[in-house]
N, C-alpha and C positions, 0 to 999 in steps of 0.2 A: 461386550468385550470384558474378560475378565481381569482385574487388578493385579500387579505382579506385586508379590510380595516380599519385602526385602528380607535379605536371612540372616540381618543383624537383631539383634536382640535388644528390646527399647529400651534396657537398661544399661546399655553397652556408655553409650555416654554419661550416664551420673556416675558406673565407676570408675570411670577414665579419668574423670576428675576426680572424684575421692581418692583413686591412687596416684595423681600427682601431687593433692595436697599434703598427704603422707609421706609421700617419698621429700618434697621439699622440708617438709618437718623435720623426719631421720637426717636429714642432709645439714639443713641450719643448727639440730642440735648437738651436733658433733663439733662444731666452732662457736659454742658460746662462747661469750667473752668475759672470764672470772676476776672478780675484781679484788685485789687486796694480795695477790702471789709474787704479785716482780717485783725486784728486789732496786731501792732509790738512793740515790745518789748524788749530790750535792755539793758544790764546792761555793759559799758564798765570800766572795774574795774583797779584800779589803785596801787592797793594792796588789800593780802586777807591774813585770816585770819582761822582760824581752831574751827569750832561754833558746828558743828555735829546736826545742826537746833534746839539749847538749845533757842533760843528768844522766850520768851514769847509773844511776840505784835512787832509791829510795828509804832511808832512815828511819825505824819507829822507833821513840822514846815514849816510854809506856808513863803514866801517872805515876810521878812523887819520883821518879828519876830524874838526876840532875838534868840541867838543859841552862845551866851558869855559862854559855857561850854565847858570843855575838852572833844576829840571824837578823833576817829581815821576814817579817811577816805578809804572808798571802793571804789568808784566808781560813775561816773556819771548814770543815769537812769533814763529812758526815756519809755513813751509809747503813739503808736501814734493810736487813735481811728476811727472808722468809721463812718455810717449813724445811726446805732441801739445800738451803747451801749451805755448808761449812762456815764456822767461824774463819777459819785461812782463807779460804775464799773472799770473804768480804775484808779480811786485812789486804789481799793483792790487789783488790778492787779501788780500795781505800788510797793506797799507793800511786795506781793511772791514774786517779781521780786528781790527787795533788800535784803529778806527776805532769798531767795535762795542764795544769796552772801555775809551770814552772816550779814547782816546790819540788828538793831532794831531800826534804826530811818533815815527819812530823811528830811533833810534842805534844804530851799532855792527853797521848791513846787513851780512850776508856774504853769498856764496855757494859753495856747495859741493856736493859730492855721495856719493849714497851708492846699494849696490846692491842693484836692487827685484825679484820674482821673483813671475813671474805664471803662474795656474793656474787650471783649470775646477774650479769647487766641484764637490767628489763625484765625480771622474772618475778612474779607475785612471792613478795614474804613470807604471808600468810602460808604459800605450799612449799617455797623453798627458802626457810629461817637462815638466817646468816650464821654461819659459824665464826668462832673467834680462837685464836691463839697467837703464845707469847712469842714474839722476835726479835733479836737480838739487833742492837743500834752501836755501831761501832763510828766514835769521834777523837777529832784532836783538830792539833793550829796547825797547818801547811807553810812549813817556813822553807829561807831559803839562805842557804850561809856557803861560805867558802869552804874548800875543802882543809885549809892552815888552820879552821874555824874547829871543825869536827874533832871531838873528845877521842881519843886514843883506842876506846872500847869500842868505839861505832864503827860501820863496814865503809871503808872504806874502795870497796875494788867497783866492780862491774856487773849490775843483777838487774837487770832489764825484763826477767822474764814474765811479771806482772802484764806485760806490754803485750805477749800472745796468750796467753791467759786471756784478757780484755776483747782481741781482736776473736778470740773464736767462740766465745758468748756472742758477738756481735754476730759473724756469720750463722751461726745456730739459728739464733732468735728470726734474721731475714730470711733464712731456709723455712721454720716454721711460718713467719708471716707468708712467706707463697705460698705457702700447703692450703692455709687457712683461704686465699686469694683465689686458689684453685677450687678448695672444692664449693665456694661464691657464685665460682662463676657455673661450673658443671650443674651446680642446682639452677640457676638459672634457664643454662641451656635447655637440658632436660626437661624442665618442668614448662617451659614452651613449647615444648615438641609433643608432650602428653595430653595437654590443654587443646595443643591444635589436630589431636585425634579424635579429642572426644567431641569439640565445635564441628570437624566435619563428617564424625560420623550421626551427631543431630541434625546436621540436614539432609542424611538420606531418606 
């Protein structure tokens, strides 16, 4: 009796898996995770206060401008930026930041910078060397004073807009973290479905 011969090709399986190990390659290397780009954020508070988010605005007094008025102090606050935001941008940032720690003003704004160095989580140095540049580091004190308190020059009305500024970085960033979530999981999927073509086409 003669042998029936299968009409898969015995290499059918080695590249079923060589193309799933690929395909999950191209898939993981599109959500590596870079280290050294998001932009930080800091309020360390030295006392707090009970605000329930009533401020109206938030007040910068830049370095070496007066601030000869009665305030009570929150905290130091700090934001350090990247390659793509704006200096305004990290002043709004700087603002919800205090803003969140009850503060409606801060004194003593600098700006300065310092150097940041950015790298693929988990990737050989040797092939992929860390690159480095300069970012800007934007500080001051998070106080909190009465509005009877506030210098004649300073805004006085209603400027909250820091506040969706804040909130749509926030949705941004969790839309991106799902993207990143998703295509996690499709490599996964996929690449058990590939795996399990090539284990059942070796045992035919």
């Amino acid at each position: 009796m003669r042998k029936k011969h299968s009409s898969h090709s015995p290499f059918l399986p080695y590249f079923a898996l060589a193309a799933s190990l690929l395909f999950s390659l191209f898939l993981s290397s599109c959500s590596v995770l870079e280290i050294g780009t998001d932009v930080q954020a800091n309020l360390a508070r030295t006392s707090s206060i009970n605000c329930n988010g009533a401020q109206t605005h938030v007040n910068l007094f830049f370095e070496g401008e007066n601030t000869d008025f009665n305030y009570q102090t929150i905290g130091y606050v700090q934001i350090t930026g990247n390659e793509r935001v704006s200096n305004d941008e990290l002043l709004q940032e700087l603002k919800y930041q205090a803003w969140n720690g009850c503060a409606n003003a801060i004194i003593n704004v600098k700006i300065s910078y310092k150097t940041r160095e950015v790298y693929m989580l988990g990737q050989d140095y040797s092939k992929n060397p860390p690159r480095y540049y300069s970012a800007p580091v934007i500080s001051g004190v998070a106080i909190h004073l009465a509005d009877r308190d506030l210098p004649a020059n300073a805004f006085h009305g209603v400027d909250t807009s820091f506040l969706r500024l804040h909130r749509d970085k926030e949705a941004l960033a969790q839309k991106n973290l799902e993207g990143e979530t998703n295509v996690a999981v499709i490599t996964g999927i996929l690449s058990a479905v590939v795996t399990g073509i090539a284990l059942s086409s070796r045992k035919q």
